[in-house]
C-alpha positions in Angstrom: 3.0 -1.9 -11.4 4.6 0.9 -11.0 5.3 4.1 -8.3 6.8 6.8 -8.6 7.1 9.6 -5.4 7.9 13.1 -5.1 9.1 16.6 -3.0 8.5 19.6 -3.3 11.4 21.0 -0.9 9.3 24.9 0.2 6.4 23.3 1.1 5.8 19.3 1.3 9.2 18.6 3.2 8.8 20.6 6.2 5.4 18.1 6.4 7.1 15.7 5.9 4.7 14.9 3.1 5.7 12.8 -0.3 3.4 13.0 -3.1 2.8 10.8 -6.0 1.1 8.0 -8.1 0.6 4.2 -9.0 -0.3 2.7 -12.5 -1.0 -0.6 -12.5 -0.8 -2.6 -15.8 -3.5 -4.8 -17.7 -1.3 -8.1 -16.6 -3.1 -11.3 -15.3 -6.9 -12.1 -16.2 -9.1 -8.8 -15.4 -7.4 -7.1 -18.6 -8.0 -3.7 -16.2 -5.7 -0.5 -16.1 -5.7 1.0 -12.8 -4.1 4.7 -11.7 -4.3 6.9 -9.0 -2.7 10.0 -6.9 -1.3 9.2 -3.8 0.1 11.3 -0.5 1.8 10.0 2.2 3.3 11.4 5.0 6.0 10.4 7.7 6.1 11.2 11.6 9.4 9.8 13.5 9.5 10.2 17.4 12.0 12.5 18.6 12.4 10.3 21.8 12.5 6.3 22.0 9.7 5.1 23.6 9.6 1.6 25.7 7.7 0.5 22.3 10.5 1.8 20.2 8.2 3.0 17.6 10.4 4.0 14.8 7.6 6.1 12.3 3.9 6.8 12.0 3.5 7.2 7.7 0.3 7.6 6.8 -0.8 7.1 3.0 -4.1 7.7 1.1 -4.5 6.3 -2.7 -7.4 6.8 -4.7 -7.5 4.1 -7.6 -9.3 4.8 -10.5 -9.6 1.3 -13.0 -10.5 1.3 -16.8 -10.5 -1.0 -19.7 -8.4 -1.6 -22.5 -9.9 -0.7 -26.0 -10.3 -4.0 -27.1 -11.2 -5.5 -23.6 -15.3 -5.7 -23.0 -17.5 -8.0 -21.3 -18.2 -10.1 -24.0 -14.6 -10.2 -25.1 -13.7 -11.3 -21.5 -17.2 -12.3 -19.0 -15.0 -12.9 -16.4 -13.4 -9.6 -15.7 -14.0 -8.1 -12.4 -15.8 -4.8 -11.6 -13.3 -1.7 -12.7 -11.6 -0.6 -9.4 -13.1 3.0 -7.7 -11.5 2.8 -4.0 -9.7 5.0 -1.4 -6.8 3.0 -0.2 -5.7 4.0 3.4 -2.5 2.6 5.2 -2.1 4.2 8.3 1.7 2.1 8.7 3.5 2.3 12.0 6.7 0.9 12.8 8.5 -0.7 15.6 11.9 -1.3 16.0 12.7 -5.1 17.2 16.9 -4.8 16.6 19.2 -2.4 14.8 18.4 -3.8 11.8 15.0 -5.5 12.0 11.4 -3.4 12.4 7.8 -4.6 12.8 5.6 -2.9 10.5 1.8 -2.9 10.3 -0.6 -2.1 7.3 2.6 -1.5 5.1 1.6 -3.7 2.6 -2.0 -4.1 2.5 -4.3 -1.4 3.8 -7.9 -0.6 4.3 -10.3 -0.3 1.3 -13.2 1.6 0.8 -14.7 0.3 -2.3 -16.3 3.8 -3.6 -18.0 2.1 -7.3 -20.6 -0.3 -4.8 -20.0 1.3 -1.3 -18.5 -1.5 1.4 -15.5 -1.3 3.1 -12.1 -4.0 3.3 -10.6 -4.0 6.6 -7.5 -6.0 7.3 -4.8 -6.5 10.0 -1.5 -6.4 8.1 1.7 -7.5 9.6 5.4 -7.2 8.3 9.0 -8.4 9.6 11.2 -6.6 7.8 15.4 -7.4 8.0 17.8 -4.4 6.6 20.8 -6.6 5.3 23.0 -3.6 4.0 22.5 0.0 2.9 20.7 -0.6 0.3 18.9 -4.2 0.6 16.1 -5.1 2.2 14.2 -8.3 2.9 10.3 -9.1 4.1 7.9 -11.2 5.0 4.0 -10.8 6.2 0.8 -11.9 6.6 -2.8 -10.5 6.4 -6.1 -11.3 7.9 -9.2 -9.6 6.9 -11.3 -8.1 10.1 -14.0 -6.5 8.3 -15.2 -7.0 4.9 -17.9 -5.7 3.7 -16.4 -5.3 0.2 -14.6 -8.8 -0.6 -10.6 -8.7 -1.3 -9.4 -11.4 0.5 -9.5 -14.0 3.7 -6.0 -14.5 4.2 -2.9 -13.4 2.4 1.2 -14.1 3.3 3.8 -12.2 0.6 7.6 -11.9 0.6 9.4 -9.2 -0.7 13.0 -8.1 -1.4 14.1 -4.4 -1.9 17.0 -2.3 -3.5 16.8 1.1 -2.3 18.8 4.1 -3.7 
């Protein structure tokens, strides 16, 4: 998978709006390409609040899935349904020490699956722990609240960053 994110300095900055996009690559079992536009924005409180909210950032993602040439389903019966969902993270951050924040639905976000309708619904936690300027360390969890489109049930990830 890859990201890759953008600015236009006239008009998305003084929004404080990023655009960009996502492929995802035909690794694992479902033999699926997957790509899709993607704009986020980021709100920071001009005053510290008792919560010590450090950033409201927004994102919406649309992911649009397709085959392979060679990929069909008779080639491979048990690849899943191509991917058609709007992908919403509406992340907020708190600030728990200089250098450690509490972030929710950073990771995983809401899904509405718009191929067969339904929607994914999750409560998405993240500790995440600045060790330097440019490296970053994470853990979370995720619990599905509503699911009328199946994802997942539970879901606990790790994730180390290098930022530059």
């Amino acid at each position: 998978m890859i990201t890759v994110w953008g600015q236009d300095l006239t008009v998305l900055k003084p929004l404080g709006a990023l655009i960009g996009g996502r492929v995802i690559f035909p690794f694992g079992n479902n033999g699926q390409w997957a790509v899709g536009p993607q704009l986020g924005w980021s709100f920071q409180p001009n005053i510290d609040t008792l919560l010590h909210v450090t950033d409201f950032s927004p994102l919406l993602r649309y992911m649009y899935g397709f085959d392979s040439k060679n990929n069909s389903l008779s080639v491979n019966p048990s690849q899943p349904a191509l991917a058609r969902n709007l992908q919403i993270f509406p992340t907020v951050g708190f600030q728990l020490s200089p250098n450690t924040m509490l972030r929710f639905w950073d990771e995983n976000g809401m899904v509405y699956n718009s191929a067969g309708g339904g929607w994914f619904v999750p409560i998405d936690a993240m500790v995440t722990h600045r060790l330097d300027k440019n490296w970053v360390v994470a853990v979370g969890a995720s619990k599905q609240l509503v699911q009328t489109f199946s994802q997942y049930d539970w879901s606990t990830y790790a994730k180390v960053s290098f930022n530059f």
